[in-house]
SEDREN-496379 format. One record per residue: residue number from 1; x, y, z of N, C-alpha, C, O in turn. Coordinates in steps of 0.05 Angstrom, whole numbers. Example, Ala and Ser with C-alpha at 12.3 -4.5 7.8 and 13.67 -1.06 7.14 Angstrom:
2
n = 1; n.x = 264; n.y = -114; n.z = 156; ca.x = 246; ca.y = -90; ca.z = 156; c.x = 264; c.y = -66; c.z = 156; o.x = 285; o.y = -66; o.z = 169
n = 2; n.x = 257; n.y = -45; n.z = 142; ca.x = 273; ca.y = -21; ca.z = 143; c.x = 258; c.y = 1; c.z = 157; o.x = 268; o.y = 23; o.z = 161
END
This chain:
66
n = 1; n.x = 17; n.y = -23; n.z = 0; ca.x = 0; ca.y = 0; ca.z = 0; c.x = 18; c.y = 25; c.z = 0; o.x = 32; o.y = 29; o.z = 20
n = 2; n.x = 18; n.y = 41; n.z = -21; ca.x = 35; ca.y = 64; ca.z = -24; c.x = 25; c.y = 90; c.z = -7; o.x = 1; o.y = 95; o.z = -11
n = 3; n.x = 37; n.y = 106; n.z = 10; ca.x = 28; ca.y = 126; ca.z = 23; c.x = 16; c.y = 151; c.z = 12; o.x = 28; o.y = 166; o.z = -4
n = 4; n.x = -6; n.y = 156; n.z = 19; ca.x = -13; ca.y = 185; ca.z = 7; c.x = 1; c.y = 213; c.z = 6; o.x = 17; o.y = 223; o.z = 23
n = 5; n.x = -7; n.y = 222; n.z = -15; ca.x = 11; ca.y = 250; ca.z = -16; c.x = 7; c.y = 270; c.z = 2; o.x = -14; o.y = 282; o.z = 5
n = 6; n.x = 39; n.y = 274; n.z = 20; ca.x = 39; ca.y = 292; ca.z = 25; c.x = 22; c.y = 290; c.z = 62; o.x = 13; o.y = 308; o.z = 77
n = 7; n.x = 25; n.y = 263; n.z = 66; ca.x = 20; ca.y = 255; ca.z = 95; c.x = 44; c.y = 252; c.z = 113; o.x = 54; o.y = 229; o.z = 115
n = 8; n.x = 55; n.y = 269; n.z = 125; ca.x = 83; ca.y = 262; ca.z = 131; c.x = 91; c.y = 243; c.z = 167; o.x = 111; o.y = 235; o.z = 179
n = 9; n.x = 57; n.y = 243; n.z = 171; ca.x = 45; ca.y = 235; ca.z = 191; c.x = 48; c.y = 201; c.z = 189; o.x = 58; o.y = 187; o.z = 206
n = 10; n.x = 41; n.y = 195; n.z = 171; ca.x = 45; ca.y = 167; ca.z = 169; c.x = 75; c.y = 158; c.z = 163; o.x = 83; o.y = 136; o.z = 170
n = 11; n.x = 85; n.y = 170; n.z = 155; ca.x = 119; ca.y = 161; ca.z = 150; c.x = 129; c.y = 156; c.z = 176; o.x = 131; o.y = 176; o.z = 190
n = 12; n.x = 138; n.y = 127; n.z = 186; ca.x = 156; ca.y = 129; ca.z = 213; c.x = 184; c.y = 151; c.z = 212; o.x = 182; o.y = 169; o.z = 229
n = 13; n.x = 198; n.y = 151; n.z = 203; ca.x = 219; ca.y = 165; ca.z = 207; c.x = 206; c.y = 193; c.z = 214; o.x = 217; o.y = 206; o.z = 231
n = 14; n.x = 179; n.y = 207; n.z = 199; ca.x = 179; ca.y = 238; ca.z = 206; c.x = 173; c.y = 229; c.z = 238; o.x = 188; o.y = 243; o.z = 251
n = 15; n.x = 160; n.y = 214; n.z = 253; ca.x = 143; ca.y = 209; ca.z = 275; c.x = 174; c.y = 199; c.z = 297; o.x = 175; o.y = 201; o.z = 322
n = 16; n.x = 189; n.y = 191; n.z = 283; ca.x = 217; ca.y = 194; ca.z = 304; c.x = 225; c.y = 221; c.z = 304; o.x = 217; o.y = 235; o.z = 322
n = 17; n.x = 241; n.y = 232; n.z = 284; ca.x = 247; ca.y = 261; ca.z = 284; c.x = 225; c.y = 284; c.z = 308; o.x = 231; o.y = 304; o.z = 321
n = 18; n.x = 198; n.y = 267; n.z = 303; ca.x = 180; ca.y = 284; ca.z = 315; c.x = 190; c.y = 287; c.z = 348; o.x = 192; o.y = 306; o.z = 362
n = 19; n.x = 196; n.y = 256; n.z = 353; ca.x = 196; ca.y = 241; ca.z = 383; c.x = 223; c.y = 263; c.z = 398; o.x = 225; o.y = 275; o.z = 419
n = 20; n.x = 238; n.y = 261; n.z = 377; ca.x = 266; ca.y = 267; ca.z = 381; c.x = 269; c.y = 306; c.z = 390; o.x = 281; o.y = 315; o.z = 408
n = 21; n.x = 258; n.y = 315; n.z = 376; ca.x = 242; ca.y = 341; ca.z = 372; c.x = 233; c.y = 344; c.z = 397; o.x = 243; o.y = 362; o.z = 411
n = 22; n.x = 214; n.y = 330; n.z = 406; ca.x = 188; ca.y = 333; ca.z = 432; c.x = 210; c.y = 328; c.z = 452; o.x = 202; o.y = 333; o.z = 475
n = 23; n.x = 227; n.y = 323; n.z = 451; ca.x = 243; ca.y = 311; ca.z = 480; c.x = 280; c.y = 316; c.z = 484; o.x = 291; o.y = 316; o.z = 507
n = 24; n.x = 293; n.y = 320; n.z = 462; ca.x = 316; ca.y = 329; ca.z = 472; c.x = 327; c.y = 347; c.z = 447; o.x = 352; o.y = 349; o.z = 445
n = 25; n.x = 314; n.y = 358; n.z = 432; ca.x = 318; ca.y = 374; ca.z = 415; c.x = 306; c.y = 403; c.z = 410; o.x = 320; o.y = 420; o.z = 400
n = 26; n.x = 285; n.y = 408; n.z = 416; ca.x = 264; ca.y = 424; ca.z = 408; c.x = 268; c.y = 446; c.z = 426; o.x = 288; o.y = 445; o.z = 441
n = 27; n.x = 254; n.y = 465; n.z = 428; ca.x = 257; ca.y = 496; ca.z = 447; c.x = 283; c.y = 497; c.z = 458; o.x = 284; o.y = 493; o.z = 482
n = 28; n.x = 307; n.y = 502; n.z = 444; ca.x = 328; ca.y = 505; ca.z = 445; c.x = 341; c.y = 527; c.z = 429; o.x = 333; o.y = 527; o.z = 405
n = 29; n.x = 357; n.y = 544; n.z = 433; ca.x = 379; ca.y = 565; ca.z = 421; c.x = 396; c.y = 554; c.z = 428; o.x = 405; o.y = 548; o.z = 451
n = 30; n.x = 408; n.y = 548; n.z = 388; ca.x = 433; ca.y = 540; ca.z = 385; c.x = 443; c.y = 564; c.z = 382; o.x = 432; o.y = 584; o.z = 374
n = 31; n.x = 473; n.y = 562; n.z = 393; ca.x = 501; ca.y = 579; ca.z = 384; c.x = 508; c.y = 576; c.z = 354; o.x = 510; o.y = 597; o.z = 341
n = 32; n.x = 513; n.y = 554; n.z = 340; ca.x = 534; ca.y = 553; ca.z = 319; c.x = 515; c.y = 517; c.z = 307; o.x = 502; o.y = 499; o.z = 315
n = 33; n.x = 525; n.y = 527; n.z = 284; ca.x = 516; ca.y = 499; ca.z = 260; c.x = 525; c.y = 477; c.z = 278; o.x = 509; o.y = 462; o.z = 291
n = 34; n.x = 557; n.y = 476; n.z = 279; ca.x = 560; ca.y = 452; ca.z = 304; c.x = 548; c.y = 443; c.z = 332; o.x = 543; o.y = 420; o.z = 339
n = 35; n.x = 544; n.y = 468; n.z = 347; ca.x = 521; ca.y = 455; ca.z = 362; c.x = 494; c.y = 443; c.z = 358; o.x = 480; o.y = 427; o.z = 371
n = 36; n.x = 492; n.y = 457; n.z = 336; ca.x = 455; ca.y = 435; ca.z = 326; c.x = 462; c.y = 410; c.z = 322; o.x = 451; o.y = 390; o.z = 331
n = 37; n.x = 491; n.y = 410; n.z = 301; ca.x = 497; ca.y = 382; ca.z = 297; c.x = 504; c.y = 372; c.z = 317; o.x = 494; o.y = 349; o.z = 320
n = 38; n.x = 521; n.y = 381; n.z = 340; ca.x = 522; ca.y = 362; ca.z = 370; c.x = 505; c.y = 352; c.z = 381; o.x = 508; o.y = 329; o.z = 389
n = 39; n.x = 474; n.y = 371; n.z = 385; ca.x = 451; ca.y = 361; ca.z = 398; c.x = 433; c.y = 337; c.z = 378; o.x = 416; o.y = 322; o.z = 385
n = 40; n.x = 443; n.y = 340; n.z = 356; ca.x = 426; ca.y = 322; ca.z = 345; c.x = 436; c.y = 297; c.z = 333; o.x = 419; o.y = 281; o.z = 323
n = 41; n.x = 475; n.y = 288; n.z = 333; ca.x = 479; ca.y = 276; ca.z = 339; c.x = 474; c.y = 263; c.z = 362; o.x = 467; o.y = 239; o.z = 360
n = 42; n.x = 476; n.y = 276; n.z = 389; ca.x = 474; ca.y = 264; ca.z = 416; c.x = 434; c.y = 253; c.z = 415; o.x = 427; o.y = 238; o.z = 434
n = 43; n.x = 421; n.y = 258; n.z = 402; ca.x = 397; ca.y = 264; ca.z = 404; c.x = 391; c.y = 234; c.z = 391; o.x = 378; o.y = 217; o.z = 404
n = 44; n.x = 403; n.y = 228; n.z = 363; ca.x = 400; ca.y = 204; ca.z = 348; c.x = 415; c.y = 178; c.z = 371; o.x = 408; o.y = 154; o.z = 374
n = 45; n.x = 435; n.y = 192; n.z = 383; ca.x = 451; ca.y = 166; ca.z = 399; c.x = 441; c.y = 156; c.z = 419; o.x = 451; o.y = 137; o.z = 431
n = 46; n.x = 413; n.y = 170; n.z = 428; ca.x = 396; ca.y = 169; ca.z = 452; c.x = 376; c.y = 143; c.z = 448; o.x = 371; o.y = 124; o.z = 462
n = 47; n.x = 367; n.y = 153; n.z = 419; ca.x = 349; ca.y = 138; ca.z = 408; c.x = 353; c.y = 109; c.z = 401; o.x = 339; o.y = 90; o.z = 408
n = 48; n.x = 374; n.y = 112; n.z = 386; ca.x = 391; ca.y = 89; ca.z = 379; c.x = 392; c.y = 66; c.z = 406; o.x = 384; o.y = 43; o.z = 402
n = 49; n.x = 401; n.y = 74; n.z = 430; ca.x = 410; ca.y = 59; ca.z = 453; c.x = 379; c.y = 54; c.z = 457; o.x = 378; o.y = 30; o.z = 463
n = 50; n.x = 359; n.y = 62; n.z = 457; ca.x = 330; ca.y = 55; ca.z = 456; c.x = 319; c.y = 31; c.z = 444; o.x = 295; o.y = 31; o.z = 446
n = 51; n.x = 330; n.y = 10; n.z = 430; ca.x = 316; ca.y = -1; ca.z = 406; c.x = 285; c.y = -2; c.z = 411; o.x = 271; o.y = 13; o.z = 397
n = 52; n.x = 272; n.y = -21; n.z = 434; ca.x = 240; ca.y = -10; ca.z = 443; c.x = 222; c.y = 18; c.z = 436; o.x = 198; o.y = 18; o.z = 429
n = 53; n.x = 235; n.y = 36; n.z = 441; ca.x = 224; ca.y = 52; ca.z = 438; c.x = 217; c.y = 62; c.z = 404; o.x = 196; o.y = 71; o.z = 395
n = 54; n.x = 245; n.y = 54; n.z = 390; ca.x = 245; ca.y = 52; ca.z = 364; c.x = 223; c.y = 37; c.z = 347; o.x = 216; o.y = 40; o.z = 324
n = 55; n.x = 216; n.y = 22; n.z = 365; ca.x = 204; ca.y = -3; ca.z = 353; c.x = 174; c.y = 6; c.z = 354; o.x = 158; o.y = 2; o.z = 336
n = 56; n.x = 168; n.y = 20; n.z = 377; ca.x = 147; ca.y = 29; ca.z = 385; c.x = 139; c.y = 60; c.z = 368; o.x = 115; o.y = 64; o.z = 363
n = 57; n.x = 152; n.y = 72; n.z = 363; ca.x = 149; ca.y = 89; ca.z = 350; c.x = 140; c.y = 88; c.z = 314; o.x = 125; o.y = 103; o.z = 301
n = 58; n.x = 159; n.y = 63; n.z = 305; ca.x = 151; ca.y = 64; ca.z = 289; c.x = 135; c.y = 38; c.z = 276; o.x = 132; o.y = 30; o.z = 253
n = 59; n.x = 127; n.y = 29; n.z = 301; ca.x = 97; ca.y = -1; ca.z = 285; c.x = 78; c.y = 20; c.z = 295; o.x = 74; o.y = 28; o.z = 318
n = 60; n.x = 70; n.y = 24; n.z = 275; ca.x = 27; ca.y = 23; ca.z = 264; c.x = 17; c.y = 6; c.z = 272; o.x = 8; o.y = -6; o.z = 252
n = 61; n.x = 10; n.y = -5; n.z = 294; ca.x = -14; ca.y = -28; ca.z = 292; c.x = -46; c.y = -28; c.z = 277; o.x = -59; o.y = -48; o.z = 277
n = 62; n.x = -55; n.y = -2; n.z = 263; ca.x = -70; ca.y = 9; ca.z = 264; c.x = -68; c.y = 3; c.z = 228; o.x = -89; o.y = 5; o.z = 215
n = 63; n.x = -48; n.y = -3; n.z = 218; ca.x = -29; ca.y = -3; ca.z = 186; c.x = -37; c.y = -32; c.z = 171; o.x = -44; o.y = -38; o.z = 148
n = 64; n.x = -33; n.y = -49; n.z = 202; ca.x = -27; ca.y = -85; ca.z = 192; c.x = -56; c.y = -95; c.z = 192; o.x = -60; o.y = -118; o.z = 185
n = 65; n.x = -81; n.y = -75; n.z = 201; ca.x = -113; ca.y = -79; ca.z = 202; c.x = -125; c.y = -81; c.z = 174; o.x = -150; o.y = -82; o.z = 175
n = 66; n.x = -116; n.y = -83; n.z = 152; ca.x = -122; ca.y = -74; ca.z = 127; c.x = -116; c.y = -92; c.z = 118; o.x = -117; o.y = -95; o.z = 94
END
C-alpha cells in the first residue's frame, strides 16, 4: 500500500524526528551549526540505545488492520 501525498504523519521516520524534537531537541537556542549538529547527533545516539522505543514508534498497529 503506497502512502498518500503529502502525509508526513504516516511516515515512521517523520514520527521519530518528531519524538526526538518533543524531547531532547526542540525549544532550544543554538550557538553555531555545530552545536545543532552536537545536539542532534547526541539526540540520534539516545534513540539508537533505545531499540523498544524505536520499535514502538515506528509499528502502526493500526497499518497491519487492512
Amino acid at each position: 500500500m503506497s502512502l498518500p501525498a503529502r502525509s508526513p504523519e504516516l511516515n515512521p521516520v517523520e514520527n521519530l524526528w518528531q519524538f526526538m524534537r518533543d524531547n531532547w531537541i526542540g525549544n532550544r537556542i543554538f550557538q553555531s551549526y555545530d552545536d545543532i549538529l552536537d545536539h542532534c547527533c547526541d539526540a540520534w545516539n539516545k534513540i539508537i540505545a533505545q531499540p523498544w522505543r524505536l520499535m514502538s514508534i515506528g509499528l502502526r498497529r493500526w497499518a497491519h488492520a487492512f
